[in-house]
N, C-alpha and C positions, 0 to 999 in steps of 0.2 A: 670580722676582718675589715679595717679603716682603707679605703683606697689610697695610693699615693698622689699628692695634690697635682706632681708633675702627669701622669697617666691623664688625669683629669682633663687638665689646661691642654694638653697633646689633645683629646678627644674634643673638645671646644674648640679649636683651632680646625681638623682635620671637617668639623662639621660645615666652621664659615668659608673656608676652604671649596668645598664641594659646592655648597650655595653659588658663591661667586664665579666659578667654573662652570657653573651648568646655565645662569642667569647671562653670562658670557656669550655661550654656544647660541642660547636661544634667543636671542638680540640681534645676534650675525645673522641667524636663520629667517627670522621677521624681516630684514632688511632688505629686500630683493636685488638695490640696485646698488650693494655693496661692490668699490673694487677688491683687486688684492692687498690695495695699499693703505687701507681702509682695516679690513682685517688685520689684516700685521699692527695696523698702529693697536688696535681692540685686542688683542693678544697680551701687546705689550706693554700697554697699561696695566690688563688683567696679572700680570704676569708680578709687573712693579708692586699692586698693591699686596701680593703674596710675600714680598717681602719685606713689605712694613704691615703686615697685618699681625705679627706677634709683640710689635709696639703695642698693639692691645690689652696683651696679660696684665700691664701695670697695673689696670686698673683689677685684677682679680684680689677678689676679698683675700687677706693676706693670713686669716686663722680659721682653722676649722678641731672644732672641740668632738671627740669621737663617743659617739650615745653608748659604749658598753666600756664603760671606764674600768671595769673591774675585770677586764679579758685582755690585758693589753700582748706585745710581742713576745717573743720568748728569748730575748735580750735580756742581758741582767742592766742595773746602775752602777756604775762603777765611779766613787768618789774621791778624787787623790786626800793623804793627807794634808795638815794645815800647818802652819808656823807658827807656834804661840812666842809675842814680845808681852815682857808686864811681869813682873813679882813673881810668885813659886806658882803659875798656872799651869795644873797636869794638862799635858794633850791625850786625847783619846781616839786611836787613828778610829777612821770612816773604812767598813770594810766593805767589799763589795756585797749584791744583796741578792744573795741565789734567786731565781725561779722555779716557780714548781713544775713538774715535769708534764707535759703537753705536747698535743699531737703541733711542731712545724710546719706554717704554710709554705710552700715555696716563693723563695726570692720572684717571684712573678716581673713586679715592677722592673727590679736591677736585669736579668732577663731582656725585657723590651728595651729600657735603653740601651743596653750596648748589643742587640738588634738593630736599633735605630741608627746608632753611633756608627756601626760595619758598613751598613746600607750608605753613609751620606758620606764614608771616606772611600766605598768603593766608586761611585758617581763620580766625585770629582778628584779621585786617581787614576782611572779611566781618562781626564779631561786634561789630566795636567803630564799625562802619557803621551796621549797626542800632542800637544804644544812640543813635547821633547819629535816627536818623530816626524812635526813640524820645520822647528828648527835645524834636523840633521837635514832633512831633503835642501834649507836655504842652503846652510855651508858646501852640498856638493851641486849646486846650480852657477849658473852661469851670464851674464847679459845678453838680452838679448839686442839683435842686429839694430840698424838703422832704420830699418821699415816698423817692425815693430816700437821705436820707441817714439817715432813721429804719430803712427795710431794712436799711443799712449795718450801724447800730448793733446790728441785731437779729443778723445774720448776723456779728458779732465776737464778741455775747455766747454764739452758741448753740456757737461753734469758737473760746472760747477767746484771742483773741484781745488781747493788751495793749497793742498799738501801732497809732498812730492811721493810718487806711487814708483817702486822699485817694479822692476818685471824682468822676471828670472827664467829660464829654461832650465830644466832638469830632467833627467834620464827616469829619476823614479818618481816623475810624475806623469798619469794618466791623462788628464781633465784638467781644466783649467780650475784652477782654485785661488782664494785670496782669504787674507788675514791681517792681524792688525788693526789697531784704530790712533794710535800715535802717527808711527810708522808701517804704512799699511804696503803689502808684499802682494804681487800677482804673479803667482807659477805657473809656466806653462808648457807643455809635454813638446821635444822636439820637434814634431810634427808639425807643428803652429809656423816654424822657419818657412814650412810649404804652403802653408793654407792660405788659400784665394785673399787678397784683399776684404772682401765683404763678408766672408766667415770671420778673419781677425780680427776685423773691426767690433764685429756682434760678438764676440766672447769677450774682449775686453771693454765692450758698454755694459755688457754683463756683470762681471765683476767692479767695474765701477760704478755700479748701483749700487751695490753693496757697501763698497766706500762711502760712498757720496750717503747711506744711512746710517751708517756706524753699526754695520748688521752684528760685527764682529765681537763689540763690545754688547750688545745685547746679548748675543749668544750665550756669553760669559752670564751674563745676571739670570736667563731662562735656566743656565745649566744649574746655578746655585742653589735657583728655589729649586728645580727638580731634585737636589740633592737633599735638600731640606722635606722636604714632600714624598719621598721617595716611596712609601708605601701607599700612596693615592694614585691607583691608574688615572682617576680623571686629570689631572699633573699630568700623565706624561702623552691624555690623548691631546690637550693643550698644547704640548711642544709640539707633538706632529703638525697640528694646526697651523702655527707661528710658524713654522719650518716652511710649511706649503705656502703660508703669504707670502714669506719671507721670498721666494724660488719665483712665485708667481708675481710677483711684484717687480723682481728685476727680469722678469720677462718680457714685462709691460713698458719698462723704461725702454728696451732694446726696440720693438716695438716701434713706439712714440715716435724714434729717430728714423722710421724711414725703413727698417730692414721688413721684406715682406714675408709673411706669418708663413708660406708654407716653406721656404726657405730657412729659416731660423726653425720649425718644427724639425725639419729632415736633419739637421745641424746638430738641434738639441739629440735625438735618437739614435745617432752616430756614437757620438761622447756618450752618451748610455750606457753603450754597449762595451766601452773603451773601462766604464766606471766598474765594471765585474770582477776587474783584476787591480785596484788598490786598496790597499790594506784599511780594515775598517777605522783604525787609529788616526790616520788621516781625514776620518769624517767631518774633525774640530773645522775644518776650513771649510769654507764657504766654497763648496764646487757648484761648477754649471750643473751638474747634472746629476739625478740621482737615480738611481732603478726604483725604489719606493712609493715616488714622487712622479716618477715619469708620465703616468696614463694621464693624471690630472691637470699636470701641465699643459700637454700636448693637444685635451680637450680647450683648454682656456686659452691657448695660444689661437687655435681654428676656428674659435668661435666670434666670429664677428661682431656681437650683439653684444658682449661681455663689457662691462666697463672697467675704463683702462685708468681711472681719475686718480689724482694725487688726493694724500690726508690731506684736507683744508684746514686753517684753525677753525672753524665751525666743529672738525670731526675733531678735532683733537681737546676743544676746552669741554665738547661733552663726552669724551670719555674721560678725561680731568674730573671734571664734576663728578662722575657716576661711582670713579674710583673716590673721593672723599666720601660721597654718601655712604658707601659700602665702610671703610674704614669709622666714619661716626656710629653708624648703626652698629658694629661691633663692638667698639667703647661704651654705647648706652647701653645694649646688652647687657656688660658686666657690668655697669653701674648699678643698675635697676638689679641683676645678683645679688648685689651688693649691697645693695639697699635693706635687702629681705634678711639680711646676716643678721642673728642677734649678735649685737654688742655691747658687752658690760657699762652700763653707766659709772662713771667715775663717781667716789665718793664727795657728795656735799656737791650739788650741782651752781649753788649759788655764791658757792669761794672760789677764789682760782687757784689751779692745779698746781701743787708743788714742783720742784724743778727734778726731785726723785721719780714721781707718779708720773712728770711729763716723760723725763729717759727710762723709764720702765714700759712704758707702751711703745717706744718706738724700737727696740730690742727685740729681736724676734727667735725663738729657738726653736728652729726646724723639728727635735725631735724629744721631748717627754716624756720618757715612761719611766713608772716605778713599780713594783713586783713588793710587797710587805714592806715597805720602807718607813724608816720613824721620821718625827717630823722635823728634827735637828736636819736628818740625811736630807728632806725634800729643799729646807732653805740654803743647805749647801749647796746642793746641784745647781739650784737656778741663782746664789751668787758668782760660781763657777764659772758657769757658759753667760753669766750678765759680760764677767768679764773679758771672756775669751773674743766673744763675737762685739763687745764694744770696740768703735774704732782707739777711743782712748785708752781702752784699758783698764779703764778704773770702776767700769760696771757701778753696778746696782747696790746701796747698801740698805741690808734687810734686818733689823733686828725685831727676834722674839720674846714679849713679855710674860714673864710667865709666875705664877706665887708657888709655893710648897705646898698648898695643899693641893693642886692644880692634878693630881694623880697621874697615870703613865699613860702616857701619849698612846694613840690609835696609830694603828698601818696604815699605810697610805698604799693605793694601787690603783696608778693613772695612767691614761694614753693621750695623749696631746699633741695634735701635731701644730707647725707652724703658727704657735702661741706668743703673744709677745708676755714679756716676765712679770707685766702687772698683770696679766689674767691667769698666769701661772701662781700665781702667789695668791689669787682671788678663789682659783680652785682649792688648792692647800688648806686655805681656812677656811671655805664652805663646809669640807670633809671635816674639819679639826673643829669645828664651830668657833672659830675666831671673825676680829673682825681686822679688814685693813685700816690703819691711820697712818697719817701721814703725816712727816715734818719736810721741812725745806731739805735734807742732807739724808735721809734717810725713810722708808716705809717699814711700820710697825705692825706687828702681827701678836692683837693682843685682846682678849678677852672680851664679852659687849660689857661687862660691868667693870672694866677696869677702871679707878678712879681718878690714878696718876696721871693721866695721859693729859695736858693742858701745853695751849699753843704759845703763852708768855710763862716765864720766868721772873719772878720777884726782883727786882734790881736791877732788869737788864738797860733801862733807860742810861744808866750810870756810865759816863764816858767810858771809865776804867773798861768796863763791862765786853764796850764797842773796840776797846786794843784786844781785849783778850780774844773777839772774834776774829782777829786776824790773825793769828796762831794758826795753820794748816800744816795735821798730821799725815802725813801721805799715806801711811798704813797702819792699821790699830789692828792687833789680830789675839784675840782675849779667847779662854776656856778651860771654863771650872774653876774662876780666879776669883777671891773672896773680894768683897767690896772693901775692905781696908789695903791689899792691896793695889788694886786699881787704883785707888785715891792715890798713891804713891806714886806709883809709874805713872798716872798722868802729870803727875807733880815734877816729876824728874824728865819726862819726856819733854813737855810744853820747855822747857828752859832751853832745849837742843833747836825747838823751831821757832823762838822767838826771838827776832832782830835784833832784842836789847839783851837776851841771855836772862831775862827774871823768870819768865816762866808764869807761874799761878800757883795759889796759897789754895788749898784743901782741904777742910775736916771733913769728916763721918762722926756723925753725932751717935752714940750709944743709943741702941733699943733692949728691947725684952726678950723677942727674939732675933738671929743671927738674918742676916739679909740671905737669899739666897747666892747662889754661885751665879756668875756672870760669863755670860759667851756673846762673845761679839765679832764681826769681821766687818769693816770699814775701810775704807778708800777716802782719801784726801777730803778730810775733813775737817772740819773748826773746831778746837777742843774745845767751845762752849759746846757744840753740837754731841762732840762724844758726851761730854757730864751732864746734859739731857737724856740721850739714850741712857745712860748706864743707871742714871734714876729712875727713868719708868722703866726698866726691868728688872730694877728689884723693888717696885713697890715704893719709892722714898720719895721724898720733895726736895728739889733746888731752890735756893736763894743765893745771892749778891747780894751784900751788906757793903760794897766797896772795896773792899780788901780782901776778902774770902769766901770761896764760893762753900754752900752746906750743903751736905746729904742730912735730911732732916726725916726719920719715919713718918710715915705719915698716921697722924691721927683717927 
């Protein structure tokens, strides 16, 4: 059983994942004389690189060839028909290719992902729940007085503040909370119209810490990776983490300003208790207070000795740095992977790679398999999906050489995953004992003694030679078509796509015995290039004498 590459990469991820969460924790821990604000930044760096750590996959090796090729799925191949243009050529549809009958793994993989898929739309529709039960609490709130928006004002100049901060009262709200990072909102429960000067002041330096770090928009990016992550507890002991700097940090600002610790403790423990009865949906916002969170706050708020310091750039380009280290080490990682892949060497390492051979490796077909399939069915399949999956369309063109005495092709029975279609075509002929060659318009799949196969053409130096390369047939679709044929239709076709309407002059010189049958499928090609292929598969030689091109048997 071939694992699925995506399972894989998920399991590679979910590993450096854990590393960087645990390398995190123990960093904070060695650190003695970290503040809160210090931590929250080491969170949320940690947090950042979790979401650009699966810019890392690009570099995973992009094929992987499966060691028991002759056990593949219990999918059958299914080939559509083909369109034969050209002279009396029979079609002979492509049927699909039974399997033989075996015990079914289960869908495992598909399974996990849309396990994965539930998990990361429940997170963040949970997320985007609240934002709604958010919003309705703004539309039933109200402004608040004169005194409250003088504090406001006090509390944006003392943090800094350039954007204008709404502050609302509403009836279904408990606790002071705020939201936003455009347009940032601070709710606050009726009660606030009473509360002392020095209480209102510390709930809205409160919540303007929050502002004043864009706590809000973070949130948003922590909730995504958690969403993403969603089956890694270490993920979500991280948020609690972040959560707590995030609380302790704008404790520390309140603080700073003068309000005294056990005052703002007794303040915080009050709203605690207030915080029992609003709805968990409402959590999305940034409250004062949380029951969760509470014991650890109220330790950190009374502890005198704690330090209360701001991120420095010092603390912030070295968790910059720490998170690129992390990020490069994951990319070497899969490079050095990568490294150790085998990979087919292309043929003839001291010529340069035809422009077929070059878009045939970069074509990748996710999935493979064949179940007793002949080898006509195998070069269909991967002209097929060359096409389907090229951005142009016009895919891969594959032709097979083959003689009469050549007897009946072998089965084929592959598993392949995430192959691009020159290794696909390199398996093919390993199996069929063929070899691949290559022309500029097209790769050949043709015997090792085949003799016809040469890279010039007798006459092609011949100006004439260089118009007729400019002849491009968009579609050439041949089978079972005799070679005096063909000569025809190319004769009558070329006239339709040449500029000047003449076309190309054509014999097939007489042999002894009959040429074989011809099957071809091609894409926007140069009809010198078609009357290349169609000679080396049946055996014959081309010449240009200036005026006419020959099918000539070969001697």
């Amino acid at each position: 059983m071939s694992v699925d590459p995506t399972i894989l990469r998920a399991c590679d991820l979910a590993i450096k994942t854990s590393a960087l969460l645990i390398a995190t924790r123990l960093g904070l821990a060695a650190w003695r004389t970290v503040s809160a604000n210090q931590r929250h930044t080491a969170w949320l760096v940690a947090f950042t690189t979790l979401l650009i750590l699966p810019a890392s996959l690009l570099f995973q090796p992009r094929w992987q060839l499966a060691k028991n090729a002759s056990a593949p799925g219990p999918e059958s191949t299914f080939l559509p028909e083909r369109t034969v243009l050209g002279g009396s050529a029979i079609l002979e549809p492509v049927h699909a290719i039974p399997s033989a009958p075996r015990m079914q793994m289960p869908g495992y993989s598909e399974g996990l992902k849309a396990l994965w898929l539930a998990g990361f739309a429940c997170v963040l529709g949970y997320r985007f729940l609240g934002s709604l039960r958010l919003f309705a609490l703004r539309r039933q709130s109200f402004n608040g007085d004169h005194r409250v928006s003088r504090f406001c004002e006090q509390m944006r100049g003392s943090l800094g503040i350039r954007r204008r901060v709404d502050v609302r009262i509403s009836a279904g709200c408990k606790v002071p909370m705020t939201w936003g990072t455009v347009a940032p909102v601070v709710l606050l429960p009726p009660e606030a119209l009473e509360w002392s000067d020095a209480v209102l002041l510390a709930a809205l330096r409160h919540e303007g810490a929050h502002i004043a770090r864009k706590d809000h928009f973070s949130a948003w990016l922590t909730q995504i990776a958690c969403a993403i992550y969603w089956p890694n507890p270490l993920v979500w002991s991280a948020y609690r983490s972040l959560r707590l700097a995030q609380e302790q940090s704008a404790d520390d600002s309140v603080l700073r300003m003068g309000t005294p610790a056990e005052n703002y403790a007794d303040q915080l423990l009050k709203t605690a208790i207030n915080m029992k009865n609003t709805p968990s949906s409402v959590c999305n916002a940034l409250g004062m207070a949380t029951p969760s969170t509470l014991e650890s706050r109220l330790l950190s708020i009374l502890d005198s000795r704690r330090s209360r310091a701001f991120s420095g750039w010092a603390t912030r380009l070295a968790t910059l740095g720490l998170a690129a280290i992390t990020l490069f080490a994951s990319a070497s990682a899969q490079l050095k992977a990568e490294s150790k892949q085998p990979i087919p060497e292309p043929p003839g390492k001291s010529e340069p790679e035809s422009a077929a051979a070059a878009k045939a490796r970069k074509i990748i077909i996710p999935k493979m398999h064949f179940v007793e399939a002949t080898l006509d069915e195998g070069l269909e399949f991967l002209r097929i999906k060359s096409r389907d999956l090229d951005p142009e369309k016009t895919g891969v063109n594959l032709v097979l050489c083959t003689t009469p005495s050549s007897g009946a092709p072998k089965r084929l029975s592959l598993a392949l995953t995430d192959i691009p279609v020159y290794n696909g075509l390199k398996a093919i002929a390993d199996l069929e004992g063929y070899e691949v060659k290559e022309s500029q318009d097209a790769l050949i799949l043709a015997a090792p003694d085949w003799k016809s196969f040469t890279a010039k053409i007798p006459g092609e130096d011949n100006p004439l030679f260089g118009k007729a390369r400019t002849i491009i047939l968009p579609k050439v679709e041949l089978e079972g078509a005799s070679a005096s044929e063909v000569a025809s239709y190319l004769s009558m076709v070329s006239k339709s796509f040449d500029p000047d309407k003449k076309g190309i002059n054509i014999i097939l010189k007489p042999s002894a015995l009959p040429p074989p049958l011809i099957t071809l499928s091609l894409r926007n090609v140069p009809v010198t290039s078609v009357l290349s292929l169609v000679a080396q598969s049946i055996g014959y030689g081309l010449k240009f004498d200036g005026a006419i091109f020959y099918f000539e048997p070969s001697k």
